[in-house]
Each structure stands twice: as C-alpha cells, then as structure tokens.
C-alpha positions in Angstrom: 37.1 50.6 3.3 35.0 52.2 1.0 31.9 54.6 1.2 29.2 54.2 -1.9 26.2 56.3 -2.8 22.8 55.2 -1.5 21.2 53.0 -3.4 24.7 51.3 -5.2 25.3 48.2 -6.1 29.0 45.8 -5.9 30.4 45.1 -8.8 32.6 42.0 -7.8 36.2 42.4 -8.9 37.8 38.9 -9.7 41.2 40.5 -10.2 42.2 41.9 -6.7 38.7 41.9 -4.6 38.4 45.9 -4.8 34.8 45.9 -6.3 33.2 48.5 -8.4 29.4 49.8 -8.2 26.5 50.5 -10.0 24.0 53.2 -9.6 21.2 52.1 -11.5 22.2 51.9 -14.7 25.0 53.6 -14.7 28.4 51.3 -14.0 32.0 52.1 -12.6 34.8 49.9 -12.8 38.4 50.4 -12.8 40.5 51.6 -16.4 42.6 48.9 -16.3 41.3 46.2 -18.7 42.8 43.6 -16.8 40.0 44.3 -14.0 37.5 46.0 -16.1 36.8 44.0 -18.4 35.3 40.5 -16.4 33.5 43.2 -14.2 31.8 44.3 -17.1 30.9 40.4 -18.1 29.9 40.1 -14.7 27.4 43.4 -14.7 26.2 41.9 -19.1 25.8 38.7 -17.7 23.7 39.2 -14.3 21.9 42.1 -14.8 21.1 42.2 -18.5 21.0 38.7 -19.4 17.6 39.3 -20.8 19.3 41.1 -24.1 21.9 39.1 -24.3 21.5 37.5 -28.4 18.1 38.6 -29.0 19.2 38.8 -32.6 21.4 36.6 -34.5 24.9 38.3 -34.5 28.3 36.7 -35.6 32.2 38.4 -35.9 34.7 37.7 -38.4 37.7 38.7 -38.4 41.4 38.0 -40.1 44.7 39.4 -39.5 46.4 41.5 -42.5 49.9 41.9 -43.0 51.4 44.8 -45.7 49.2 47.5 -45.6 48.4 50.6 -43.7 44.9 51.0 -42.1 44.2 54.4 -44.4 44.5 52.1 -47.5 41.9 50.0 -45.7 39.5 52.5 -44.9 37.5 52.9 -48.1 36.9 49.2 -48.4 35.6 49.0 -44.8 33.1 52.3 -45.7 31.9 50.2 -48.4 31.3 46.9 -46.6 29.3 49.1 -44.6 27.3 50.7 -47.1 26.7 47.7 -49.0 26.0 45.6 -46.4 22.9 47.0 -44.1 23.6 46.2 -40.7 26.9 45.3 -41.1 29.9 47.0 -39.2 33.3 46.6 -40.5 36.0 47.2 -37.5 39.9 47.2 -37.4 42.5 47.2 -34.7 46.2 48.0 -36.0 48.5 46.5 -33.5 52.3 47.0 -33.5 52.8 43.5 -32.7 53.1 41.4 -29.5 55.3 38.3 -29.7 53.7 36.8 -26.3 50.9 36.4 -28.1 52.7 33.9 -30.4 54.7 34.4 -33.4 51.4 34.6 -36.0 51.1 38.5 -34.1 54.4 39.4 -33.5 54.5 41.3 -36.3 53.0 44.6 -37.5 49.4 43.7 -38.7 45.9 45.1 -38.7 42.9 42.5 -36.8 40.3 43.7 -39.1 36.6 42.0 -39.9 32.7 42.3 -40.0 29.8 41.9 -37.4 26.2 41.6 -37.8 23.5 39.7 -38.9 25.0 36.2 -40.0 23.7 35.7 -43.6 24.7 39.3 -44.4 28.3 39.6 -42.3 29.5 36.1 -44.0 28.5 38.3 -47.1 30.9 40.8 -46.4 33.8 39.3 -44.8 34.1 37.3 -48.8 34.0 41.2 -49.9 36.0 41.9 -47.2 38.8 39.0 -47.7 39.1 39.7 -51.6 39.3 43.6 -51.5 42.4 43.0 -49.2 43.8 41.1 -51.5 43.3 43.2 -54.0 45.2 46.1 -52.2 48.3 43.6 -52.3 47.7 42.6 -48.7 48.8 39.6 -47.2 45.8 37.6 -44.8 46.2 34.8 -42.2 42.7 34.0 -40.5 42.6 34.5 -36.9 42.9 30.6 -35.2 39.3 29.8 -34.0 40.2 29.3 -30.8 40.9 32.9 -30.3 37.9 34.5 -32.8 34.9 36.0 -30.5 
C-alpha cells in the first residue's frame, strides 16, 4: 500500500510488518525506537556486515547515583583527552522501575568505548574520579552491558 522511489530497497519491519527503505545508502525507518531500532540491526547486519568489528572495540559502563551530569563532565573531557581513541558517554535517566529496582532511581548510565587495552584504562580513571566527586557506583549486571 505503499509507493517507493525507483531503485529502493525493504527494510523489513519485525514490529508491525510496515517496512522501511533504503535508497542506496541512505536509510529510512520509523522514529519510534521500538521499530527503528531492529530495522537498523537488520540494514548493519545485511548490508554492512563487512565493517562490522574490523577493530577491536569494547563498552563499559556503570550506573552512578548522587551526582549531577555537569559535575561529571570535566572528568569525562579528561578521559577523553588522556585516553586517544577513547569516548566517554553518559545517559542521565530519571529512573524507570520496570526496569527493576537497581534503575528505579535517579542515576546517570555513564562509561568508556574504544580500543580494549586503552578503554579498560579509562573506565579505572573513570570509576575512581566518580568516587572522588562523592558519587555512589553500582556496575551495570552483565547481562544487560553491550
């Protein structure tokens, strides 16, 4: 029931069957995460397969508890600077009980990415200078850590 440009391409949509389409490399999916994001797996995993860890790369990342993002800032500008290839990245969340009761409170999901040797460098930096700012930390489960 839909008309696409010449030359497009279905994105399959696992969610409700109303696909999305590429136009060579150039992708368009829904805005609702929900749909979005396994149709964006779907377009990594069969069409650029090929890049997919073609350098070593790890995340780490721990919840924090007590403290504002701003007070986190300047530590995560200078995991970045002291740490080449290294990207520091947080996510302050408000809380969400369904998730279970570890993240039902206020907290910050905060960590490193990069090159392994270097990022499991940082995320000891990273740990200790939140401690240092009085926050609290809690390691996100394994289970749930990308």
């Amino acid at each position: 029931m839909g008309t696409f440009a010449q030359g497009a391409h279905i994105i399959p949509n696992s969610y409700n069957k109303i696909p999305g389409f590429s136009v060579g490399d150039h992708h368009f999916v829904p805005g609702f995460p929900v749909m979005a994001w396994p149709m964006i797996e779907w377009v990594l995993d069969n069409q650029y397969a090929h890049l997919h860890h073609a350098t070593p790369h790890i995340e780490r990342s721990l919840l924090v508890f007590g403290l504002p993002e701003s007070r986190i800032t300047p530590l995560m500008v200078q995991i970045e600077r002291d740490f080449e290839g290294v990207r520091a990245f947080s996510l302050p969340s408000l809380g969400d009980p369904a998730r279970g009761t570890l993240y039902a409170r206020l907290h910050i999901d905060l960590g490193v990415k990069g090159d392994p040797e270097q990022a499991n460098a940082a995320f000891e930096v990273l740990r200790q200078g939140v401690l240092e700012l009085g926050g609290e930390v809690v390691d996100v489960p394994a289970e749930e850590a990308k």
